[in-house]
Short mmCIF file of the C-alpha atoms (twelve columns), coordinates in Angstrom:
data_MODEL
# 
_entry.id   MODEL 
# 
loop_
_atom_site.group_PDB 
_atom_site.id 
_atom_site.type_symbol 
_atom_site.label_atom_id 
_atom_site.label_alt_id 
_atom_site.label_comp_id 
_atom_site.label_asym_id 
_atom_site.label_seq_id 
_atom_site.Cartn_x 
_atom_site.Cartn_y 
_atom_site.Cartn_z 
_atom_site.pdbx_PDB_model_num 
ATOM 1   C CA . UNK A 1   70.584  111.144 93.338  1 
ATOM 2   C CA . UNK A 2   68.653  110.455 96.230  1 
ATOM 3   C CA . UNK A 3   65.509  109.182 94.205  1 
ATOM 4   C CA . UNK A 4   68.073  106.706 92.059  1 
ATOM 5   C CA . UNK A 5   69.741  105.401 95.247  1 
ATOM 6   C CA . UNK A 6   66.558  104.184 95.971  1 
ATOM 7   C CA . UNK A 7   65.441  102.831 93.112  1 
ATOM 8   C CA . UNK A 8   68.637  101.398 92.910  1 
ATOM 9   C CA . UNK A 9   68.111  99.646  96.484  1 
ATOM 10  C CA . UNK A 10  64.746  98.506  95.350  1 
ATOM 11  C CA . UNK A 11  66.059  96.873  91.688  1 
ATOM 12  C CA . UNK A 12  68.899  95.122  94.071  1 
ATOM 13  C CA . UNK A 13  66.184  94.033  96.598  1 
ATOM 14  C CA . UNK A 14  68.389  96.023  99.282  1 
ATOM 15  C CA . UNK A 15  66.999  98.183  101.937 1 
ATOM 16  C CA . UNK A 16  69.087  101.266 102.938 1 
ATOM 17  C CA . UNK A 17  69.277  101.631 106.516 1 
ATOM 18  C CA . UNK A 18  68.557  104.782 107.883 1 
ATOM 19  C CA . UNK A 19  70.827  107.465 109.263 1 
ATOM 20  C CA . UNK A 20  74.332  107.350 106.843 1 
ATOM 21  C CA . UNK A 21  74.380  108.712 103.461 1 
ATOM 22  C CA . UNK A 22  77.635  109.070 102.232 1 
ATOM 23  C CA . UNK A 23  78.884  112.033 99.818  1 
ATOM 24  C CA . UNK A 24  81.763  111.521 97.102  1 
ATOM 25  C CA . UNK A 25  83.587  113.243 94.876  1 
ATOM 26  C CA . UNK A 26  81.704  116.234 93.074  1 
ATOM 27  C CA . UNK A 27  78.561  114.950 94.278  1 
ATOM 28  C CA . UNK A 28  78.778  111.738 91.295  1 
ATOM 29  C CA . UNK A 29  78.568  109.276 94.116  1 
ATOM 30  C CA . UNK A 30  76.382  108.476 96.881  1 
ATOM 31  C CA . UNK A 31  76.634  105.704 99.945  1 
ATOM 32  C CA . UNK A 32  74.546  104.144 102.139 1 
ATOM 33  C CA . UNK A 33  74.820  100.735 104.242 1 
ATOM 34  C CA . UNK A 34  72.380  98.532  103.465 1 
ATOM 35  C CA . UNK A 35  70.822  95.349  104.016 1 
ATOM 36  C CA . UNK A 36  70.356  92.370  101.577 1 
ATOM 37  C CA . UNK A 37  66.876  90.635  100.921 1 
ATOM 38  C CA . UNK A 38  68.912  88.131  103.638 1 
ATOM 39  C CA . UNK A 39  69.409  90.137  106.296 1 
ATOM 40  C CA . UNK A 40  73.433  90.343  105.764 1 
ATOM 41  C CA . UNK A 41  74.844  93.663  106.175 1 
ATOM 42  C CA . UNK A 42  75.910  95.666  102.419 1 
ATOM 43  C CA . UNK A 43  76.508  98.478  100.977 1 
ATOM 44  C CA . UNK A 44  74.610  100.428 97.819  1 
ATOM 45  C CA . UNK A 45  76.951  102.829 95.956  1 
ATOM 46  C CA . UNK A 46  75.555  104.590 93.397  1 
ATOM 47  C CA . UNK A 47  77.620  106.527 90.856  1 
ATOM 48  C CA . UNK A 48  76.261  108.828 88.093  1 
ATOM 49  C CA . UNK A 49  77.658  110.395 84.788  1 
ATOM 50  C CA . UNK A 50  76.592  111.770 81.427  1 
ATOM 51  C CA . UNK A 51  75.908  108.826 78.814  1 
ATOM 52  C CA . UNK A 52  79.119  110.006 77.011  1 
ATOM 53  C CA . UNK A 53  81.280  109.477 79.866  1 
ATOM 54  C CA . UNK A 54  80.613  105.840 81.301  1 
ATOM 55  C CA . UNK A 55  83.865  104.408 81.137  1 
ATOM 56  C CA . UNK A 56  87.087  104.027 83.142  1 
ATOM 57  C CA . UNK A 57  87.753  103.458 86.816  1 
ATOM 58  C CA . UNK A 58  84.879  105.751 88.420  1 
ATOM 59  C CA . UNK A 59  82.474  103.788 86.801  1 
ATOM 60  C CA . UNK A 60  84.100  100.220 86.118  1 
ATOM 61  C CA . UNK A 61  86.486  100.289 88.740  1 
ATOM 62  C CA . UNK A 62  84.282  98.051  91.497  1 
ATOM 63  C CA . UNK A 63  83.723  95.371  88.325  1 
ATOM 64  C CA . UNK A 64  86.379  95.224  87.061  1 
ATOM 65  C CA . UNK A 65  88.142  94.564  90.351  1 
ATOM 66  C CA . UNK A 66  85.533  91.606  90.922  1 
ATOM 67  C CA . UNK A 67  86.329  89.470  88.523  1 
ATOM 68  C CA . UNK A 68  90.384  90.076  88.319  1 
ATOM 69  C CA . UNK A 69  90.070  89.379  92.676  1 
ATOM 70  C CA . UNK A 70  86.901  88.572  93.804  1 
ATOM 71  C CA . UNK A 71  86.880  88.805  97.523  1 
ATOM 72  C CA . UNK A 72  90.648  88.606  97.509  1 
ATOM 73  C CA . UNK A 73  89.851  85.479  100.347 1 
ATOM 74  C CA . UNK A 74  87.584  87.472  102.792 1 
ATOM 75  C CA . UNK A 75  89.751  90.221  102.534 1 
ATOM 76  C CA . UNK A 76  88.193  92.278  100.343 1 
ATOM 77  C CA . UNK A 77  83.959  92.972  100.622 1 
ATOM 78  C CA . UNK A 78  82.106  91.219  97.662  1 
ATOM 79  C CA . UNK A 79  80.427  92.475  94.866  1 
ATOM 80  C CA . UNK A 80  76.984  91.313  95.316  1 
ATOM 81  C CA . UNK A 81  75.140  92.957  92.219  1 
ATOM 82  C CA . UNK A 82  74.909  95.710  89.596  1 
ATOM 83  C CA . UNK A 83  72.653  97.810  88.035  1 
ATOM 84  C CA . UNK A 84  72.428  100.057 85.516  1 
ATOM 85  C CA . UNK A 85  69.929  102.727 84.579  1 
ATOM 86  C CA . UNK A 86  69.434  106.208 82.487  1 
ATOM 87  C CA . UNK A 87  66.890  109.067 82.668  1 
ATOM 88  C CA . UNK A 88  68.204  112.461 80.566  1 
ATOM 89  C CA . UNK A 89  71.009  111.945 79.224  1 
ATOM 90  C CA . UNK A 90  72.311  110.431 82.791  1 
ATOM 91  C CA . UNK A 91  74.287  107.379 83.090  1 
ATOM 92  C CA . UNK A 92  73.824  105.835 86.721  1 
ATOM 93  C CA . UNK A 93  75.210  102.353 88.230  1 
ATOM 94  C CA . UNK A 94  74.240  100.918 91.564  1 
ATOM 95  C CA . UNK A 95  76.833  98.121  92.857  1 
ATOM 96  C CA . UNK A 96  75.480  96.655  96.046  1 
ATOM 97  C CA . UNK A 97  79.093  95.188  97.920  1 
ATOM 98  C CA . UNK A 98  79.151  93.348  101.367 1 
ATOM 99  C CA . UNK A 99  79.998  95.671  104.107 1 
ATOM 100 C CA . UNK A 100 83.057  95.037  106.216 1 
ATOM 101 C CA . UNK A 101 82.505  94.562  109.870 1 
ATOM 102 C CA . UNK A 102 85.774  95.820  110.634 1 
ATOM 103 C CA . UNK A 103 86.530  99.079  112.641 1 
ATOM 104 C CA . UNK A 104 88.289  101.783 110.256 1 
ATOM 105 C CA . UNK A 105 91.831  102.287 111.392 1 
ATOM 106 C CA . UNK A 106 91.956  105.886 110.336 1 
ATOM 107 C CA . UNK A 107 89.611  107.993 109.069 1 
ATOM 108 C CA . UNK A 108 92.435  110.233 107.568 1 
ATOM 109 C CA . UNK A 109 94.293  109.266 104.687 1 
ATOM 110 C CA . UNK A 110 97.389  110.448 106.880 1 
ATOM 111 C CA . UNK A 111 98.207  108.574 110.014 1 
ATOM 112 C CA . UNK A 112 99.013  110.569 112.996 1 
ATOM 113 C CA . UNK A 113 99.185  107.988 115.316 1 
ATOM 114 C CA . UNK A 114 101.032 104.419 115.727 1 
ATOM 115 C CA . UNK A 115 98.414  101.650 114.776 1 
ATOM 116 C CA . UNK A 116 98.733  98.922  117.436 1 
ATOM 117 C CA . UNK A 117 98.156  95.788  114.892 1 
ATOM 118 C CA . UNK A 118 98.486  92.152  115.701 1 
ATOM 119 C CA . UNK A 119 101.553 90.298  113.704 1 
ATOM 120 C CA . UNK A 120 98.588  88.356  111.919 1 
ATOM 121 C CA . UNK A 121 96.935  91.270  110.303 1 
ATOM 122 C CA . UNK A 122 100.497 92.014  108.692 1 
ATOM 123 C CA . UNK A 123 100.735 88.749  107.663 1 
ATOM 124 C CA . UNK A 124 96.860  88.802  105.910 1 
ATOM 125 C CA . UNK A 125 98.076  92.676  104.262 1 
ATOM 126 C CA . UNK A 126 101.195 91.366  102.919 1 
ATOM 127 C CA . UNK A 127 99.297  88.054  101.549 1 
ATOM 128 C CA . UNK A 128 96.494  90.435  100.284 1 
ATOM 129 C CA . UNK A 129 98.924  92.459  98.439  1 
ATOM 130 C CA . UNK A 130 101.210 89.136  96.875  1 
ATOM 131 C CA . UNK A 131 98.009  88.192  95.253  1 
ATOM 132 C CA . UNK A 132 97.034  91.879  94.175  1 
ATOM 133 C CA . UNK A 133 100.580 92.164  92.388  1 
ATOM 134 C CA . UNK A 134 100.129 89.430  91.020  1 
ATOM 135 C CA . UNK A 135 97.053  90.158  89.312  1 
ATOM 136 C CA . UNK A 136 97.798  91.250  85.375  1 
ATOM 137 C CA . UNK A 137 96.244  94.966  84.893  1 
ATOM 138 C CA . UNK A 138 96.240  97.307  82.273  1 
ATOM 139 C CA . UNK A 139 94.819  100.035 84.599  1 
ATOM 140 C CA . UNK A 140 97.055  103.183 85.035  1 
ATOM 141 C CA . UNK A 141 97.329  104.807 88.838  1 
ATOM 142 C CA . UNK A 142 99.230  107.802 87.692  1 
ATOM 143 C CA . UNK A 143 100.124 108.531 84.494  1 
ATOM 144 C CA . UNK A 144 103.684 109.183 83.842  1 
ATOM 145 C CA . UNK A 145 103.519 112.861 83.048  1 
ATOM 146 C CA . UNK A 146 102.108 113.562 86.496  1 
ATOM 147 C CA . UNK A 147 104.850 111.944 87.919  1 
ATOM 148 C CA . UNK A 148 107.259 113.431 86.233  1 
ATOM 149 C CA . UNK A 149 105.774 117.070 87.239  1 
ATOM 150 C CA . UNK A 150 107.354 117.026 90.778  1 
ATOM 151 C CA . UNK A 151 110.153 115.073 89.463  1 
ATOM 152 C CA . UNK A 152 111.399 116.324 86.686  1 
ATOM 153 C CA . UNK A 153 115.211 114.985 85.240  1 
ATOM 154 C CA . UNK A 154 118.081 116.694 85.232  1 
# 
């Protein structure tokens, strides 16, 4: 993975800054922040899977969500560039996004503290999420069967 992320880096004329690689799920992805040819501060995520399994949000997800939103008005990082590449039966795609400048508010899917936000960054979520509504999808988030697991009718 490690070889491909920089290969990746060099086919997106991105340099990978030293000193954050970033893990995901089951080892598939892998994240650094980079820099474009520019100077402007990225990010190269590359995601692998086996030829017969390059479909669906893992590996169209950051596309697909480009061209229904685009940047979503500076409120969501660009997608800067793609690219795709094989070796052994091994799918893998590089997207190369900007990187948001912004401190993380948690780093815990679970808050366990108030967040002390100004009224205008509630103003810019709830815009943000108008426009994502908005937005015609066929994508499914959960499928109805898992939902009706905990729920089941009576």
């Amino acid at each position: 993975m490690r070889a491909h992320h920089r290969r990746a880096a060099d086919a997106l004329a991105a340099e990978v800054e030293p000193g954050g690689e970033f893990w995901g799920w089951a080892v598939r992805t892998l994240g650094a922040p980079a820099r474009t040819v520019v100077g402007e501060p990225a990010w190269l995520r590359l995601v692998s899977a086996s030829h017969d399994k390059v479909y669906g949000k893992l590996w169209d997800g950051a596309v697909t969500a480009h061209q229904a939103l685009g940047d979503l008005d500076g409120r969501r990082p660009a997608l800067l560039g793609v690219h795709d590449t094989g070796e052994d039966g091994t799918a893998y795609r590089a997207e190369l996004s900007a990187r948001v400048s912004e401190p993380v508010l948690s780093d815990d899917p679970i808050l366990h503290h108030p967040l002390d936000l100004p009224d205008a960054w509630w103003t810019d979520l709830t815009q943000a999420l108008e426009k994502l509504a908005a937005t015609p999808t066929d994508r499914v988030a959960v499928r109805t069967q898992y939902m009706d697991r905990p729920t089941p009718n009576t």
